[in-house]
TORPA-4810 file (N, C-alpha, C, O; in nm, 3 decimals):
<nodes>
NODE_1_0.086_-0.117_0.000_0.000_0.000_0.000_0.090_0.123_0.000_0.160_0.161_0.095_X
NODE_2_0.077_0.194_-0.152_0.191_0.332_-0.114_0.093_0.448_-0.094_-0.027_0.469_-0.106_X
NODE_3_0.190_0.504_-0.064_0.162_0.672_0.027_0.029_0.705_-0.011_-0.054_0.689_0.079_X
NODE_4_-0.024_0.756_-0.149_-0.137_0.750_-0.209_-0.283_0.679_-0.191_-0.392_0.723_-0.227_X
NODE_5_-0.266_0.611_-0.154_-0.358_0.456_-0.142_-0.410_0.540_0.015_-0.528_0.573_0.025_X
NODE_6_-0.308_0.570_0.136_-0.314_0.598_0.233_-0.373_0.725_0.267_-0.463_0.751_0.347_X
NODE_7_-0.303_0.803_0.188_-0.394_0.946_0.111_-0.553_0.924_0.097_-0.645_0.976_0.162_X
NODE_8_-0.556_0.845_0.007_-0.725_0.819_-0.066_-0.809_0.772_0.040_-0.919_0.821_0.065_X
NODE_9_-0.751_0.668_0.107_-0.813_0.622_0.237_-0.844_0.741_0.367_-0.927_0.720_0.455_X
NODE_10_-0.778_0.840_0.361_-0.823_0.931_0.486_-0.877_1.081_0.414_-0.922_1.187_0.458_X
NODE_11_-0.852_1.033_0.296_-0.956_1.181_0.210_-1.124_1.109_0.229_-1.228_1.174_0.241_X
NODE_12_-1.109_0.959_0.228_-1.250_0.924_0.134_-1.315_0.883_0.304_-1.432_0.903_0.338_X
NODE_13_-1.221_0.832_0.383_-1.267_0.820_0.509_-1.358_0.954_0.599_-1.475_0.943_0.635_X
NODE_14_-1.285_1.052_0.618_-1.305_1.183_0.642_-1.471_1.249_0.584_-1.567_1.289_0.649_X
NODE_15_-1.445_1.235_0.426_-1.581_1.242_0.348_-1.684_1.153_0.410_-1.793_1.201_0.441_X
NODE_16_-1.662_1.045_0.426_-1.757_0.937_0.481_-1.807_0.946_0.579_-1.919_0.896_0.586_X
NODE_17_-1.747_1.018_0.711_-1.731_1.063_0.869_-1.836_1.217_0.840_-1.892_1.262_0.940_X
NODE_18_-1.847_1.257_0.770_-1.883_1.422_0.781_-2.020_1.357_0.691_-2.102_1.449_0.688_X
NODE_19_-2.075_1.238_0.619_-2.206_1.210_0.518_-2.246_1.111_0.661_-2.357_1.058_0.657_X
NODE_20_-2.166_1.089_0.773_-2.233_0.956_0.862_-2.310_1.059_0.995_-2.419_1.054_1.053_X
NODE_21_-2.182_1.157_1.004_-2.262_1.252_1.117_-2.385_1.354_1.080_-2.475_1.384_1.159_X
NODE_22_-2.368_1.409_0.927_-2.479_1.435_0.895_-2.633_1.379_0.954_-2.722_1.425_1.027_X
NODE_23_-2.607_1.244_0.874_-2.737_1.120_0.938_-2.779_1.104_1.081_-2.888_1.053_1.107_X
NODE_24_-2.699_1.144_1.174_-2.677_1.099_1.320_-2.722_1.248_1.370_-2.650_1.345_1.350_X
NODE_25_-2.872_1.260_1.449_-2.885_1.420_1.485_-2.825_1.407_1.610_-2.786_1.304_1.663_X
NODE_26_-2.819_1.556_1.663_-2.743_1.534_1.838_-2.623_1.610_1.820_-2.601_1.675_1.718_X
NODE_27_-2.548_1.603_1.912_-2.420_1.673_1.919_-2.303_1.601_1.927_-2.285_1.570_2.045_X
NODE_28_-2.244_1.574_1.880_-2.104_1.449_1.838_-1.965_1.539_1.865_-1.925_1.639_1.806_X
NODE_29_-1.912_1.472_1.968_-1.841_1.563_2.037_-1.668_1.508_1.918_-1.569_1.527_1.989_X
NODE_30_-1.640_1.472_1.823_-1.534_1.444_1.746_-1.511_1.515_1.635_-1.587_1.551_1.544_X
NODE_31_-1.332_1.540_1.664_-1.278_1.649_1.551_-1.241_1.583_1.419_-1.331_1.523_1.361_X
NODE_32_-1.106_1.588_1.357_-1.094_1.548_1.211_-1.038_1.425_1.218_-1.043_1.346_1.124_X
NODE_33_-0.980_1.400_1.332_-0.909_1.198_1.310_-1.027_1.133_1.325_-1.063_1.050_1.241_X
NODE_34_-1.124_1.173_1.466_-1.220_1.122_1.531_-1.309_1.084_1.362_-1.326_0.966_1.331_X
NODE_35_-1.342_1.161_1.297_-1.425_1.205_1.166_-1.393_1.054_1.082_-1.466_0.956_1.064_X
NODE_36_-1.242_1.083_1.038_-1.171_1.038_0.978_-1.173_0.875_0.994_-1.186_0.792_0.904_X
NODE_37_-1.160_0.859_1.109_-1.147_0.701_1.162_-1.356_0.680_1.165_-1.412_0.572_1.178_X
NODE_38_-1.390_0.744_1.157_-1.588_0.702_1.206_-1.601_0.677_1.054_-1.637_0.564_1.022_X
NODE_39_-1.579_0.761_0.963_-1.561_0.685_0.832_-1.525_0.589_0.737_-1.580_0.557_0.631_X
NODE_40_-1.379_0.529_0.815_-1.331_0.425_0.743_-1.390_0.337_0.806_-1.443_0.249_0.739_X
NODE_41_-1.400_0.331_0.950_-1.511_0.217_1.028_-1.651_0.193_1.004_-1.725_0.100_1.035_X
NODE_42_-1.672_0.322_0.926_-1.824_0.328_0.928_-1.808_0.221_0.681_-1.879_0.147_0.614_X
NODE_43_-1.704_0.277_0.668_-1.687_0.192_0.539_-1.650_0.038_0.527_-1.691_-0.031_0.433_X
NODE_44_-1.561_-0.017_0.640_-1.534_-0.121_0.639_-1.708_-0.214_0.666_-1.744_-0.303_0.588_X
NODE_45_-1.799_-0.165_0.798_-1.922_-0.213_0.815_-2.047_-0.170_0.720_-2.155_-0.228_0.709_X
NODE_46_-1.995_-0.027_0.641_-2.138_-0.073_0.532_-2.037_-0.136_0.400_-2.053_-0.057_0.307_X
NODE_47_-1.990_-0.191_0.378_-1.933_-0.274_0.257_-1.948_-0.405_0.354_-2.035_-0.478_0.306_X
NODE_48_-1.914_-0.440_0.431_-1.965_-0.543_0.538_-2.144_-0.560_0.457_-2.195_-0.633_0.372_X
NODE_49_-2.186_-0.452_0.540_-2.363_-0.524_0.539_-2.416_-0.469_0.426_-2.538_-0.463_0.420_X
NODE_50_-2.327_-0.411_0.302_-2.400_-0.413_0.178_-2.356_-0.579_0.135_-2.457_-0.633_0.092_X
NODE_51_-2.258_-0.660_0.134_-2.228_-0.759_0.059_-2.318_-0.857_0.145_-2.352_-0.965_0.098_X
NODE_52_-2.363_-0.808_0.298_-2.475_-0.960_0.301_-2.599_-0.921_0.295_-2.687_-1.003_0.320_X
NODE_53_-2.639_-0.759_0.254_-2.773_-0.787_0.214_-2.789_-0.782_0.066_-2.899_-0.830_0.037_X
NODE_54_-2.727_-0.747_-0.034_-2.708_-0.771_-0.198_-2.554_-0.865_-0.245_-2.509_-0.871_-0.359_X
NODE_55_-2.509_-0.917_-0.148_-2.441_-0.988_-0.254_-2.302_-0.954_-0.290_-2.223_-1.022_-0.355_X
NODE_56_-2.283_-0.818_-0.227_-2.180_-0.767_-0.307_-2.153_-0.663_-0.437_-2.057_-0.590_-0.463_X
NODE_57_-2.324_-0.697_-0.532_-2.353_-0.669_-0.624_-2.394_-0.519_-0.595_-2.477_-0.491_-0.509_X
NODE_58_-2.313_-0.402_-0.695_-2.282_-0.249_-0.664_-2.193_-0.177_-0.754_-2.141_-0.249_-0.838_X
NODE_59_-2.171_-0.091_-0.757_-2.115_0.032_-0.833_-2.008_0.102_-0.761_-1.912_0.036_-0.721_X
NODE_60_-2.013_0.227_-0.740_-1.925_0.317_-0.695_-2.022_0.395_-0.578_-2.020_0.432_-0.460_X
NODE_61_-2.074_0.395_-0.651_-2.215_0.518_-0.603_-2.282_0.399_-0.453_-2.285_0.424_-0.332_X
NODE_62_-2.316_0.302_-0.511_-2.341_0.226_-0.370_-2.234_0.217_-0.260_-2.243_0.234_-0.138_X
NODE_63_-2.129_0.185_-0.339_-2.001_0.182_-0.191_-2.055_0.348_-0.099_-2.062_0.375_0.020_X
NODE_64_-2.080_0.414_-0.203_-2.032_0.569_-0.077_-2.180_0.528_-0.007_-2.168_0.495_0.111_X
NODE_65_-2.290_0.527_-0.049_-2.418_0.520_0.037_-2.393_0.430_0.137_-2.430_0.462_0.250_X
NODE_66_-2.335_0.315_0.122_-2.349_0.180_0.236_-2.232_0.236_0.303_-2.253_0.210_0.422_X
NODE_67_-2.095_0.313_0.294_-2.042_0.377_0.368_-2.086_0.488_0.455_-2.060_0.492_0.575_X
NODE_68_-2.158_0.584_0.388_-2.236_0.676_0.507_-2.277_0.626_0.611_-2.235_0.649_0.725_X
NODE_69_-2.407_0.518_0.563_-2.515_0.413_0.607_-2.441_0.364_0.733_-2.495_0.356_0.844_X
NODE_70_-2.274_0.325_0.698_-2.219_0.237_0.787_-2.159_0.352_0.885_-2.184_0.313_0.999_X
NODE_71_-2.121_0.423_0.888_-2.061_0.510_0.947_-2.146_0.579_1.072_-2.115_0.610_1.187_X
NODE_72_-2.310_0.592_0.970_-2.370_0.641_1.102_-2.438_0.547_1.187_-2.497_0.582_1.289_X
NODE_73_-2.429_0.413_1.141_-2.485_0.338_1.255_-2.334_0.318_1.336_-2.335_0.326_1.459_X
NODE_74_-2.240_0.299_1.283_-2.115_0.330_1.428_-2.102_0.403_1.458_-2.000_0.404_1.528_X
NODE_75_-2.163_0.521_1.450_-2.189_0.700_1.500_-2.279_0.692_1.645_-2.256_0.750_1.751_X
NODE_76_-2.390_0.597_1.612_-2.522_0.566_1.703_-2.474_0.497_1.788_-2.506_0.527_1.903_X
NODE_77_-2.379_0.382_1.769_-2.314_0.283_1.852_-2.273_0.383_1.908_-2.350_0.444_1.982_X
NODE_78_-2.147_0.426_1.890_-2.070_0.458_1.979_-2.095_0.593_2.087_-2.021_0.610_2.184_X
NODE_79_-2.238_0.707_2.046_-2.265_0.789_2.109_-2.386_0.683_2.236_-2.418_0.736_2.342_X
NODE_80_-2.429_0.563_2.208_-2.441_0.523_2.316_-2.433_0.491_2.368_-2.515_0.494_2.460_X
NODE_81_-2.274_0.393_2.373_-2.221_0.373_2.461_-2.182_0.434_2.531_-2.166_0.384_2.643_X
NODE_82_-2.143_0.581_2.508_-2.054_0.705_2.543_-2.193_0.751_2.640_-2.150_0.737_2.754_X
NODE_83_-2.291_0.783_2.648_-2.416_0.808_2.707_-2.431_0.752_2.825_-2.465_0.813_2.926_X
NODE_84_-2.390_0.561_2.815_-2.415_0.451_2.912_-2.302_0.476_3.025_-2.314_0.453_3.145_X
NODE_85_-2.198_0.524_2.965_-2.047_0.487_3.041_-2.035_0.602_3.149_-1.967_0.594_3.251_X
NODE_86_-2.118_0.717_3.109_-2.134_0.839_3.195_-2.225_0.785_3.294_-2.265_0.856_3.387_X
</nodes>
């Protein structure tokens, strides 16, 4: 994986983190890594649960939706755990 690859991954992560908190109302107390990392987590789990509810079968345009998708349900997770732990 060169430099680039690593690049693309925290440009497209970041994008993904700022379309997941959109979805998520409330106040989300995380800056640009926080963003950054809720995106690629939130991409690894909607490419996760797009391939077991279609198959896999997708475009470009679906990866970014099932990435938002994924991002803000680990947005929801994790603001309630953060809720519980207080």
């Amino acid at each position: 994986m060169g430099l680039t690859s690593i690049i693309g991954w925290i440009i497209f992560g970041f994008i993904v983190g700022l379309l997941g908190r959109l979805l998520v109302p409330g106040r989300q107390p995380l800056g640009f890594i926080g963003t950054t990392l809720l995106g690629v987590a939130g991409s690894f789990a909607g490419g996760y649960l797009g391939s077991v509810l279609f198959g896999g079968k997708g475009g470009p345009s679906a990866s970014w939706i099932m990435s938002s998708i994924g991002a803000a349900i680990v947005l929801a997770i994790y603001l309630f755990l953060a809720r519980r732990s207080r």
